[in-house]
C-alpha positions as CSV (number, residue, x, y, z in Angstrom):
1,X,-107.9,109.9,-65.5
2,X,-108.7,110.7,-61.7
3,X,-110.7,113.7,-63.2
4,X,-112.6,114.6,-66.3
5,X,-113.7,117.9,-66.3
6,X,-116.1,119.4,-68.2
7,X,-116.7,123.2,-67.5
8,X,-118.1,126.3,-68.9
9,X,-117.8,128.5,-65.7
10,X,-113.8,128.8,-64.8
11,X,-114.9,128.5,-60.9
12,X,-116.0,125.2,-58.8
13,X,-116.8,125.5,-55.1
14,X,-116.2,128.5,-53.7
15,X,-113.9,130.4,-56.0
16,X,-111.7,127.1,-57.3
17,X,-110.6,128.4,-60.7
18,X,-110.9,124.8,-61.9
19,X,-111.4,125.9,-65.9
20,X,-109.0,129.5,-65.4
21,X,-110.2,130.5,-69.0
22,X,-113.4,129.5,-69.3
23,X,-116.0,132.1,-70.5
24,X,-119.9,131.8,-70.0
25,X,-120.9,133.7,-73.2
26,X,-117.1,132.4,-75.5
27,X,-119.5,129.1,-77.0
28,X,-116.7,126.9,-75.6
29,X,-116.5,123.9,-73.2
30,X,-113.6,123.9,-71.3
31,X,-111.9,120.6,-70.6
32,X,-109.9,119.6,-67.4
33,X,-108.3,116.2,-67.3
34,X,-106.2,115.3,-64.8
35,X,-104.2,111.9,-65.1
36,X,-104.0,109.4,-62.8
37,X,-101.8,110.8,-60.2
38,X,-100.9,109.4,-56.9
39,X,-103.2,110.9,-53.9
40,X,-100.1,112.8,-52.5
41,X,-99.5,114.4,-55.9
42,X,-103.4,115.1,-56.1
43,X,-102.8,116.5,-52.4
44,X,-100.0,118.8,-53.9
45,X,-102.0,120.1,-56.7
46,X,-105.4,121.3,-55.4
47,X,-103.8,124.5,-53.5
48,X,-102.4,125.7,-57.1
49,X,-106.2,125.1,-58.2
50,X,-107.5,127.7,-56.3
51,X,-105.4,130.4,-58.5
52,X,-105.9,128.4,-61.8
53,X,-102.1,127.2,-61.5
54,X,-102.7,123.7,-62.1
55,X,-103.0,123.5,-65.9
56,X,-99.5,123.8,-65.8
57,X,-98.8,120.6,-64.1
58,X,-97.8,118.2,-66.7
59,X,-100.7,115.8,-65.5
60,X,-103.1,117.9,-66.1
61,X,-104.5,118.6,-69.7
62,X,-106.2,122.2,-70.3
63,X,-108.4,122.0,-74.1
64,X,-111.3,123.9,-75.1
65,X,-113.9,122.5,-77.8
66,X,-117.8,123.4,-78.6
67,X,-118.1,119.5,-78.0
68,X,-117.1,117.3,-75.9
69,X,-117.6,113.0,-76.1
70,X,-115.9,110.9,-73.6
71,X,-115.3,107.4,-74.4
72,X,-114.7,105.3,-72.2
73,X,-113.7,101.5,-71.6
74,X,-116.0,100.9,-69.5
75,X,-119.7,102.3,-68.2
76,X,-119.9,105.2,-66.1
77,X,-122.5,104.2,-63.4
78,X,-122.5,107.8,-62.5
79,X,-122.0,111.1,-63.9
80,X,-121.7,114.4,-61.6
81,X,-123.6,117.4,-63.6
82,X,-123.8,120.8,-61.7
83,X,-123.3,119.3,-58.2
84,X,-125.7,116.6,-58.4
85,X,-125.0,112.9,-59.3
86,X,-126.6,111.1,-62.1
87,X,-127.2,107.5,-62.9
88,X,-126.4,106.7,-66.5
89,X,-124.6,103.3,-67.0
90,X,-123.1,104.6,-70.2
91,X,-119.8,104.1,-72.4
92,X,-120.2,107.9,-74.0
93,X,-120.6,110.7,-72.1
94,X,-121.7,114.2,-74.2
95,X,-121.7,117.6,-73.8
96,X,-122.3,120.6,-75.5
97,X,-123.6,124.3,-75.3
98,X,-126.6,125.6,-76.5
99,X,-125.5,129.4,-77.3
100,X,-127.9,132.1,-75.1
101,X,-129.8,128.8,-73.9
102,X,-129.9,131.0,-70.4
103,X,-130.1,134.1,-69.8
104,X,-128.4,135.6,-65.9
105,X,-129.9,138.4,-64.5
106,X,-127.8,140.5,-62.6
């Protein structure tokens, strides 16, 4: 995959509705994978992003789980959480939600 994404806000940046069905209180991760597509294609795809529009693209995948574990073939050196990079030389990557673990004031 170019992208594995693991979301439970829809938005990334500044209003990118990466994860278009993703709920903060729905106990649900949702998943974004996009395959390995060329870096025209990826071009072509990132405007239809901004409106949620590419989960319909057939290389991307759109799934929702209360867990996630990534396997992969070979260690992740690096994993981006939130924005900020982190080291972890890893073949398993996990996520999950910890329901009302944070509480928004608004």
């Amino acid at each position: 995959y170019n992208w594995i994404l693991t979301m439970n806000n829809r938005d990334i940046g500044r209003g990118v509705r990466i994860a278009p069905d993703a709920k903060l209180d729905d106990g649900l991760l949702d998943l974004v994978l996009v395959d390995e597509l060329s870096k025209l294609e990826m071009v072509k795809l990132m405007p239809k992003a901004t409106a949620g529009e590419h989960v319909s693209h057939p290389g991307v995948q759109y799934l929702q789980a209360a867990k996630v574990t990534c396997e992969l073939r070979e260690p992740a050196l690096q994993a981006a959480v939130d924005g900020e990079l982190y080291a972890c030389n890893t073949t398993a990557v996990r996520f999950s939600l910890e329901p009302s673990g944070l509480s928004i004031l608004r």
